[in-house]
RODO-2510 file (C-alpha; in nm, 4 decimals, decimal comma):
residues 393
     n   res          X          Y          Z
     1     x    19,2850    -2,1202    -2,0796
     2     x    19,4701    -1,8275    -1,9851
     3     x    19,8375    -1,7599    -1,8541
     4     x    19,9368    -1,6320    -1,5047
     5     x    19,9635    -1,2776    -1,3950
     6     x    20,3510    -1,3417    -1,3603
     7     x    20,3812    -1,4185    -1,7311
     8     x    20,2016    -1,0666    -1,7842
     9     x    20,4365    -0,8839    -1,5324
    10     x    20,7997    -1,1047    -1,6596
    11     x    20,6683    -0,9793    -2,0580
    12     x    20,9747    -0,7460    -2,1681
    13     x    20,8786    -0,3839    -2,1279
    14     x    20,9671    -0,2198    -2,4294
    15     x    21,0490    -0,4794    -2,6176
    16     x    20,9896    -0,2805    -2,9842
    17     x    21,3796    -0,1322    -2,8535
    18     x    21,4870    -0,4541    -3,0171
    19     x    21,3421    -0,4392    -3,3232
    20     x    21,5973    -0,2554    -3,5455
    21     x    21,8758    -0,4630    -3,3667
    22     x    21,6869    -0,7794    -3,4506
    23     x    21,6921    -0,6482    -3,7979
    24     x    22,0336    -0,5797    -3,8028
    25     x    22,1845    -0,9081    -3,7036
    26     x    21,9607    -1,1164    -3,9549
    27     x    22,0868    -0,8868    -4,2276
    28     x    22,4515    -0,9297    -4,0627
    29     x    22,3711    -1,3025    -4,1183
    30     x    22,2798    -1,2594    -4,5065
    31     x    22,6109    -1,1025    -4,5247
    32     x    22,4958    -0,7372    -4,5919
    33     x    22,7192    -0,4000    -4,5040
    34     x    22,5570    -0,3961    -4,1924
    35     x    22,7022    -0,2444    -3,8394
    36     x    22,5598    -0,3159    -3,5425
    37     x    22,6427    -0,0701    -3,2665
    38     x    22,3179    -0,1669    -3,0462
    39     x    22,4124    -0,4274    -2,7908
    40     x    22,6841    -0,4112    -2,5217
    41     x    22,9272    -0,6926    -2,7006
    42     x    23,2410    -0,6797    -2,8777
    43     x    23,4415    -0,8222    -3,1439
    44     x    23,7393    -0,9706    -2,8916
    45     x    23,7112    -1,2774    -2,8198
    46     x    23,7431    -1,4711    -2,4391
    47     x    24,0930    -1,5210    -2,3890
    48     x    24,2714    -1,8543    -2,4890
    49     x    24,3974    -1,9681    -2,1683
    50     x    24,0133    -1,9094    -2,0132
    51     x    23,8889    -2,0946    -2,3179
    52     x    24,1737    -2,3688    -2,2883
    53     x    24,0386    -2,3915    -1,9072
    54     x    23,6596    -2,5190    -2,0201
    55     x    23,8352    -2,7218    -2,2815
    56     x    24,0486    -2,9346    -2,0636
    57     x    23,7791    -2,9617    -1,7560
    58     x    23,5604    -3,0838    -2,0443
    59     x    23,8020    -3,3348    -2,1402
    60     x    23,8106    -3,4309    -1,8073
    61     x    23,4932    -3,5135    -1,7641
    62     x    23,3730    -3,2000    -1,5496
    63     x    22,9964    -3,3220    -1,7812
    64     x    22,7762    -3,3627    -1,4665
    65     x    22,6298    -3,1269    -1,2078
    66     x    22,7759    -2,8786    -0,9814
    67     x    22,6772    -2,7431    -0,6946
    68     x    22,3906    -2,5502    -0,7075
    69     x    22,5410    -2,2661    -0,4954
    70     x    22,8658    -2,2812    -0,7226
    71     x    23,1817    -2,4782    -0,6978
    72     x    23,3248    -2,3560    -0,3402
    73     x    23,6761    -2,2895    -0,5571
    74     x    23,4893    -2,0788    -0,8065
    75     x    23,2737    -1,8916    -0,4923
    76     x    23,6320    -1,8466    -0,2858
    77     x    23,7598    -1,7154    -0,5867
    78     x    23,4970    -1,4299    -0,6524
    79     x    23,5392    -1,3591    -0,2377
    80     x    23,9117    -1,2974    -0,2724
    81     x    23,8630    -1,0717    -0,5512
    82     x    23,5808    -0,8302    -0,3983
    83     x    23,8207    -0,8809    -0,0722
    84     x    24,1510    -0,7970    -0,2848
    85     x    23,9674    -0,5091    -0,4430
    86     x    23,7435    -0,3152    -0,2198
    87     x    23,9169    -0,4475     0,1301
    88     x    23,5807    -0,6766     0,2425
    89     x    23,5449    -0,9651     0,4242
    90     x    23,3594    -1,1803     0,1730
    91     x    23,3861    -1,5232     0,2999
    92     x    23,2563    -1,8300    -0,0189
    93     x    22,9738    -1,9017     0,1955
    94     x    22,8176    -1,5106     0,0874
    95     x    22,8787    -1,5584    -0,2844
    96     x    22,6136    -1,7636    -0,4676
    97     x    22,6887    -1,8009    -0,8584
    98     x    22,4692    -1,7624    -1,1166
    99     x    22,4355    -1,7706    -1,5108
   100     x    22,5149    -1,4077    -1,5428
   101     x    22,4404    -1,0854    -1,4070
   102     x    22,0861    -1,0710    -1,5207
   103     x    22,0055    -1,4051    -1,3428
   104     x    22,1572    -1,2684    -1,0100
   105     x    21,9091    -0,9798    -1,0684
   106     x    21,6196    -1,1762    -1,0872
   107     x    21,7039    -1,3859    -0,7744
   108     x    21,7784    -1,0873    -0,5651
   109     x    21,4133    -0,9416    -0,6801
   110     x    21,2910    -1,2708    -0,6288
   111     x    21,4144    -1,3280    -0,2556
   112     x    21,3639    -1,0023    -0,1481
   113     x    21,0492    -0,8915    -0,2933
   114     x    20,6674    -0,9617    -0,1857
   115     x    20,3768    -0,8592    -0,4169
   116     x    20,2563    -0,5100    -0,2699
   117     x    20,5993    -0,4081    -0,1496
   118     x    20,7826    -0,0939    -0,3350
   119     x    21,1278    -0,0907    -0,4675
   120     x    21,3640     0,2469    -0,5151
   121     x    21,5484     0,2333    -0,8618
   122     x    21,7821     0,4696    -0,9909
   123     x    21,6208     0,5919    -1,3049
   124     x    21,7671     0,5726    -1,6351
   125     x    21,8034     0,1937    -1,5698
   126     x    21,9030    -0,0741    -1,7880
   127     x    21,6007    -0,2491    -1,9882
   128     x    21,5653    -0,5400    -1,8098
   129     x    21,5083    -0,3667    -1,5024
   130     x    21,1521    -0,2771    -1,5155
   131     x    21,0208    -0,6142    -1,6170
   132     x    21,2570    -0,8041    -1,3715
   133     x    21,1612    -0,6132    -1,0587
   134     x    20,7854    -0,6220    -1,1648
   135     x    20,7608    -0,9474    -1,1995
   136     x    20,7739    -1,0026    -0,8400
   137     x    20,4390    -0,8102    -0,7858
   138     x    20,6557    -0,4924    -0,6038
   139     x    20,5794    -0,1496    -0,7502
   140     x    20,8543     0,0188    -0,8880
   141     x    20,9305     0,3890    -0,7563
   142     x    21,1635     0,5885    -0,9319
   143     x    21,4580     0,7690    -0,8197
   144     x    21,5736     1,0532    -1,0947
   145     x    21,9328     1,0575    -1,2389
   146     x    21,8242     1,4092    -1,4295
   147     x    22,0343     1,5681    -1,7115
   148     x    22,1053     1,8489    -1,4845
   149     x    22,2278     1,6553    -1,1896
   150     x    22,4964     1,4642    -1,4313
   151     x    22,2568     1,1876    -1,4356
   152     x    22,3917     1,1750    -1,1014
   153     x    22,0577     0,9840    -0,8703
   154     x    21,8764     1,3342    -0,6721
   155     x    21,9521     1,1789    -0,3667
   156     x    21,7796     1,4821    -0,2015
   157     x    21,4587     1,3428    -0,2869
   158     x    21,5348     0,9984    -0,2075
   159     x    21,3974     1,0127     0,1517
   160     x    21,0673     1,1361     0,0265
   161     x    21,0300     0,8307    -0,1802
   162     x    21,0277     0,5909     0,1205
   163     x    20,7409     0,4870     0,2247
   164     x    20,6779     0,1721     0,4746
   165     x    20,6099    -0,0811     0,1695
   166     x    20,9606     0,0037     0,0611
   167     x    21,1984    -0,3101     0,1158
   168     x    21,4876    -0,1844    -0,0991
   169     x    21,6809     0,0390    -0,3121
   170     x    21,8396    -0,0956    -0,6903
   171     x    22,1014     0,0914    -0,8849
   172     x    22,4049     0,0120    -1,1211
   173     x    22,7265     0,1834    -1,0454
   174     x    22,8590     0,2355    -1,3012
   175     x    22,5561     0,2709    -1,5134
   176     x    22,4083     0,1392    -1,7981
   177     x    22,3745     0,3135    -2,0427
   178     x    22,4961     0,6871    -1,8813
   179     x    22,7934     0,5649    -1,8215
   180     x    22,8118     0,7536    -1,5103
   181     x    22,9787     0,6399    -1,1830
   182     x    22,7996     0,7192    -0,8532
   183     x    23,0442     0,9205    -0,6076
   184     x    23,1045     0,8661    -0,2564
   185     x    22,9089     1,1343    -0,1075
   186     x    22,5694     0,9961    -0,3704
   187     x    22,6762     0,6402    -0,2172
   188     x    22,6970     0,7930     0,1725
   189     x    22,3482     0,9036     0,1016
   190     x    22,1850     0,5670    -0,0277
   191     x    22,3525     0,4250     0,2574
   192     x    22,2320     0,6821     0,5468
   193     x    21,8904     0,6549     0,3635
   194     x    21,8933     0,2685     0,3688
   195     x    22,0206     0,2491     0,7169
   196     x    21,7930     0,4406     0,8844
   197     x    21,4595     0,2853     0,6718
   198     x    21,6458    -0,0739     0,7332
   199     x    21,6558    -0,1356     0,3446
   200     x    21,7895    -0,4006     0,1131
   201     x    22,0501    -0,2415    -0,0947
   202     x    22,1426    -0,4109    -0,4329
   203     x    22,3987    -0,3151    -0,6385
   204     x    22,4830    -0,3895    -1,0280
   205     x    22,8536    -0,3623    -1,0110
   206     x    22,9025    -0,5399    -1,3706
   207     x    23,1388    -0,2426    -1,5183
   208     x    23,3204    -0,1737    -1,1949
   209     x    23,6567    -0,2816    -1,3912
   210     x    23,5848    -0,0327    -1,6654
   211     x    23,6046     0,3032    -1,5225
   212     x    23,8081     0,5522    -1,7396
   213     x    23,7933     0,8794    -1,5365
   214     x    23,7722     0,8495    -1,1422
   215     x    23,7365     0,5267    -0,9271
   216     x    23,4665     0,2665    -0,8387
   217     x    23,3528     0,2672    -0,4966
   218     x    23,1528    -0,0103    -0,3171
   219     x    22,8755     0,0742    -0,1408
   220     x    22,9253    -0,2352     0,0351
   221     x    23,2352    -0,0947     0,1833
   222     x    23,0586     0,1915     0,3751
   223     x    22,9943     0,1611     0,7727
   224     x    22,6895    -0,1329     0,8566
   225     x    22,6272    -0,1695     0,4488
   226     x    22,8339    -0,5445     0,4204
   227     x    22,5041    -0,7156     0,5755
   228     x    22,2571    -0,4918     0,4411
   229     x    22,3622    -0,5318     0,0614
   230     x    22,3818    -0,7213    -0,2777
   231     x    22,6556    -0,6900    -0,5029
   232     x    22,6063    -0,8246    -0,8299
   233     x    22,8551    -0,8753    -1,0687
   234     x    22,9992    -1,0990    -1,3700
   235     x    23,2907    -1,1660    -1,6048
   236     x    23,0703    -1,0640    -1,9406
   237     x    23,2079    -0,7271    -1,9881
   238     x    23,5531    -0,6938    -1,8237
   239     x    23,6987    -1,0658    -1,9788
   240     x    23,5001    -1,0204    -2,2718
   241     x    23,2772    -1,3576    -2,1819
   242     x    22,9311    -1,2020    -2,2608
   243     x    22,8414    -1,5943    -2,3588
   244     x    22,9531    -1,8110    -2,1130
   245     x    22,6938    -1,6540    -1,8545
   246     x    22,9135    -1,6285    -1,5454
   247     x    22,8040    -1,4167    -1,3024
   248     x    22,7749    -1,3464    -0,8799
   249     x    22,5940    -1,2419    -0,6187
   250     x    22,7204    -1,1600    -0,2847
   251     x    22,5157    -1,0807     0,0217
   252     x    22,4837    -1,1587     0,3649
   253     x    22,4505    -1,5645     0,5009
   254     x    22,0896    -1,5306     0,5181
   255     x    22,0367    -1,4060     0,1742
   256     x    22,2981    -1,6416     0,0401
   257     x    22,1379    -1,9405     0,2033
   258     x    21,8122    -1,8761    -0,0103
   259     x    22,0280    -1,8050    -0,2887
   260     x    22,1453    -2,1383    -0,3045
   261     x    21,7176    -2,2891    -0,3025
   262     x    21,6748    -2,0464    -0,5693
   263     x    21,9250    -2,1886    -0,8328
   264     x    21,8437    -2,5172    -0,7295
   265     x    21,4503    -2,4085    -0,8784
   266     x    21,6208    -2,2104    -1,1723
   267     x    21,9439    -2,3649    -1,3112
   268     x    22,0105    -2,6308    -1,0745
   269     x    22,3781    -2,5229    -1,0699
   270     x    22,5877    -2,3444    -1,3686
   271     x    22,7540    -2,6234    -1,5714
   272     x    23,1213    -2,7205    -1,4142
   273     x    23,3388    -2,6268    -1,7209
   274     x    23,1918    -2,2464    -1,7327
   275     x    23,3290    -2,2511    -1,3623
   276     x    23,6656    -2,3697    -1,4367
   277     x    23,7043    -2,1349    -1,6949
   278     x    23,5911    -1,8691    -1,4839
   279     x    23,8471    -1,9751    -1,2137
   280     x    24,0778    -1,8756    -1,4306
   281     x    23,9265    -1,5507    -1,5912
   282     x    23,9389    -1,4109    -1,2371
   283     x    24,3166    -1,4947    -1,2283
   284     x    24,3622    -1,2023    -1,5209
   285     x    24,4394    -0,8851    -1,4935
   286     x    24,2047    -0,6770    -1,7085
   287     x    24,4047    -0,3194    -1,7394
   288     x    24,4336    -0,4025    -2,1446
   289     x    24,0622    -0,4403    -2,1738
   290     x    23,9934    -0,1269    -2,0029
   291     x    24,2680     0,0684    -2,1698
   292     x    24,1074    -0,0728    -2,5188
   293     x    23,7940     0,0432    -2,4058
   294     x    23,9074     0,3366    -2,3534
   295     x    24,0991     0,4078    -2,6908
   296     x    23,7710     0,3182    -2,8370
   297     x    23,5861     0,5430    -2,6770
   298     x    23,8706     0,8445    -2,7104
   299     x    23,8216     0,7944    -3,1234
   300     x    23,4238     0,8235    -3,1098
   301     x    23,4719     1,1143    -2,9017
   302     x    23,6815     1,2832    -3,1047
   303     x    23,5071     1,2227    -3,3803
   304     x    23,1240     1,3578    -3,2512
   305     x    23,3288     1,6517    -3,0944
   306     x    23,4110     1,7489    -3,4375
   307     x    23,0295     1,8403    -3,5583
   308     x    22,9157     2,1425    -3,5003
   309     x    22,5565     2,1787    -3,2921
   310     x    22,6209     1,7742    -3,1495
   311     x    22,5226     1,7090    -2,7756
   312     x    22,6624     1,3441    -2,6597
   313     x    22,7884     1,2667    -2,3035
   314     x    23,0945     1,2113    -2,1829
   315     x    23,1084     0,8262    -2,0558
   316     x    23,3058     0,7981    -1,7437
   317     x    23,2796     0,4212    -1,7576
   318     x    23,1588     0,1054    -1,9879
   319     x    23,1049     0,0668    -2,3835
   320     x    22,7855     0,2898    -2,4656
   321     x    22,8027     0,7052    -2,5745
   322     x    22,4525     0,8508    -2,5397
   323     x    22,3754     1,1096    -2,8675
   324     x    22,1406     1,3462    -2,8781
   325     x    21,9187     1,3597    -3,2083
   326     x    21,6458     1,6195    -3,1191
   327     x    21,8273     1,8377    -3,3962
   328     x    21,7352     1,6227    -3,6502
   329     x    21,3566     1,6850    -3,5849
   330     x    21,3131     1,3026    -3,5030
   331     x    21,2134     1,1405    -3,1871
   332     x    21,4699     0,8878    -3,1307
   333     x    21,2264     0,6202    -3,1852
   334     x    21,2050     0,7352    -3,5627
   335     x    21,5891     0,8286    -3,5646
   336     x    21,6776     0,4270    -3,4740
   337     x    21,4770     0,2979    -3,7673
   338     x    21,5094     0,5810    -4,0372
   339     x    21,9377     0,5423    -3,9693
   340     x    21,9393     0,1807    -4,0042
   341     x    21,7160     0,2051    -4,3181
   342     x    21,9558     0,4816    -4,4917
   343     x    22,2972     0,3801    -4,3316
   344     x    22,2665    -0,0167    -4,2258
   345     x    22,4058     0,1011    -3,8790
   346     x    22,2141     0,0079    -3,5958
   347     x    22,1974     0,2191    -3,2257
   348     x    21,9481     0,1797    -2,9855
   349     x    21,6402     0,3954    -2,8524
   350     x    21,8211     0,5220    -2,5044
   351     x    21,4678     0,6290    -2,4221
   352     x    21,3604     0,2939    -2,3256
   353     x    21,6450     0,2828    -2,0444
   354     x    21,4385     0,6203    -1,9082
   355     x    21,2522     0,8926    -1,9920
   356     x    21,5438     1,1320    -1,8884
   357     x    21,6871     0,9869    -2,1850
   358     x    21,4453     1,1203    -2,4394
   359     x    21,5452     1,2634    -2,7870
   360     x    21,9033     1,0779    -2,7358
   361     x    22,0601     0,7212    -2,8948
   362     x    22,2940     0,4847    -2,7505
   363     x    22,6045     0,3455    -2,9445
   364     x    22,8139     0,1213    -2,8434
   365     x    23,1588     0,1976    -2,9319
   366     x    23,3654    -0,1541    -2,7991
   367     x    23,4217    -0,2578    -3,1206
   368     x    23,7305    -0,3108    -3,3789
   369     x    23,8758     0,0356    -3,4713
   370     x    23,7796     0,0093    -3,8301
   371     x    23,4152    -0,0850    -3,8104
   372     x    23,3788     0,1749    -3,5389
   373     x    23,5204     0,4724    -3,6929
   374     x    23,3078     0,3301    -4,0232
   375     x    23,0009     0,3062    -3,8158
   376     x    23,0702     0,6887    -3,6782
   377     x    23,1326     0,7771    -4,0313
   378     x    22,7930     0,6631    -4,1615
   379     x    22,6212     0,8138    -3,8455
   380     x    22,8072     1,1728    -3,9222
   381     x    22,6737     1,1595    -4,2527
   382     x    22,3437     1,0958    -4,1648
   383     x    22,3247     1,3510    -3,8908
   384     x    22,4821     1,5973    -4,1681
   385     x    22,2018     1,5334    -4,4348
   386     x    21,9257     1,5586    -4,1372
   387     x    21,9603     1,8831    -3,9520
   388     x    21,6778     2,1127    -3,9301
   389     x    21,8462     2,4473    -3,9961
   390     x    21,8463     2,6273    -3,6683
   391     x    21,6047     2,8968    -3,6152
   392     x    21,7253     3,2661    -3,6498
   393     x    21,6540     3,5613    -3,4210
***
């Protein structure tokens, strides 16, 4: 007997990028020194009152199904924000919500894509990407973010990847793991580009409340983009509810009118508690998360700007610093598994988000203030006691 092609094309590319985190957390679990800077999480909890929310709609019975679409007072509620905050006219009837941003991801792939067709994505992308988008048969053709550019997409070259089996363009904004936030005049070009080719446009929004430097811009917000686009977003990062699997998308009546067929095949609605809770998250303001984020990321900073001959990037946005480890001699592969064995810190391979990304690491630095500058401490050390000596002239 043998499995279908989908189960082939869904398999997670790269999937060895886990490994050392896998190892990590069952260590964690056996109570060893272990820090674990490889997955976007953090140590702060969802916030009572959101928590208190579920708890009370669970006490109230809210035990048995939802609509599939979403609750109409959890979709008007995700409207008025992206209305409140980027001056749309999202109506409930264009939001469809779904059990995180990753599920929203795979249903805009899913409703939009045919086998044969070709998808643009902005390349570095997060892991998921590849295996999400391929699973719907549609080849994926990559747009560059290059070191040189900023990791900024070469939107110069994005016309001459358009071909007529393209049906639409993917990117996050702002990205994981860069960092990076796309500026207007890279978003006026996706959107000329997309216009003119009548594209799908769908865009990963999920760290649009954590932006540190500069602002986030919608691309749904530009001239004849409302009806052309997908914006996906969730609650996971900004209300610190990376659990509860509350996410969005938002798109035009006849997108969102498949959307709701598609959950009905997938979930069959997101359970009613999550979506009282997540009535409420929406109510927050999340200026202290960011501004935590932020302080976070200020200390690792400052602390990799103090080593001599140490690349990193500058994060405009999110939880993740990308560091550079060619000068240890190691691919980053090697540099992953050799620092958790020596230091019981674990980072990721940022190579699997790209090839751009080669020779570099990704930490994530949203954690408590002790067990991050610990974590930093153990990765300066090992850095130290690795460096080729540098060649002399």
């Amino acid at each position: 007997m043998k499995l279908s092609a989908f189960s082939e094309r869904i398999s997670l590319t790269g999937a060895s990028v886990w490994e050392t985190h896998t190892r990590a957390i069952l260590a964690k679990e056996r109570s060893e020194d272990v820090v674990v800077m490889s997955v976007g999480d953090n140590e702060v909890d969802t916030p009572a009152i959101v928590v208190n929310a579920a708890i009370s709609a669970l006490q109230r019975g809210d035990t048995h199904y939802s609509p599939v679409e979403g609750k109409k007072a959890l979709r008007s509620a995700v409207a008025d924000r992206q209305n409140r905050l980027f001056g749309l006219n999202v109506t409930p009837s264009n939001v469809t919500i779904t059990a995180g941003t990753q599920n929203a991801l795979f249903m805009a792939a899913s409703l939009l894509l045919d086998p044969g067709d070709e998808v643009i994505v902005a390349d570095p992308m997060y892991a998921t990407y590849g295996a999400t988008l391929s699973a719907t048969g549609a080849k994926i053709v990559c747009l560059q973010c290059p070191r040189e550019n900023g990791f900024l997409p070469d939107v110069a070259k994005l016309e001459s990847l358009v071909t007529n089996r393209t049906k639409a363009i993917f990117f996050a904004t702002p990205v994981n793991p860069t960092g990076v936030v796309f500026d207007q005049k890279t978003l006026e070009k996706i959107a000329d580009v997309a216009i003119r080719h009548d594209l799908w446009v769908v865009a990963d929004e999920v760290y649009s409340e954590l932006i540190f430097e500069g602002e986030h811009l919608s691309i749904a917000t530009l001239p004849d983009m409302q009806n052309r686009c997908i914006t996906i977003g969730s609650l996971s990062k900004s209300h610190s509810m990376t659990g509860w699997r509350a996410g969005w998308a938002i798109g035009p009546e006849i997108f969102s009118s498949k959307a709701a067929a598609f959950c009905l095949n997938v979930t069959y609605g997101l359970p009613g508690f999550i979506q009282e809770a997540a009535i409420v998250a929406l109510q927050l303001d999340t200026s202290k998360t960011r501004q935590l984020y932020q302080k976070r990321r200020d200390i690792a900073l400052k602390k990799l700007s103090a080593l001599p001959n140490v690349k990193f990037l500058h994060p405009q946005s999110g939880m993740f610093i990308l560091l550079c480890v060619e000068q240890t001699g190691m691919d980053s592969k090697t540099f992953v598994r050799a620092l958790f064995e020596q230091t019981k810190v674990s980072v990721l391979d940022a190579q699997a988000f790209g090839e751009d990304l080669r020779g570099m690491v990704r930490i994530n630095f949203a954690l408590d203030e002790q067990i991050l500058e610990d974590g930093l401490d153990r990765i300066i050390d090992f850095l130290g006691k690795n460096e080729k000596p540098m060649d002399k002239e």
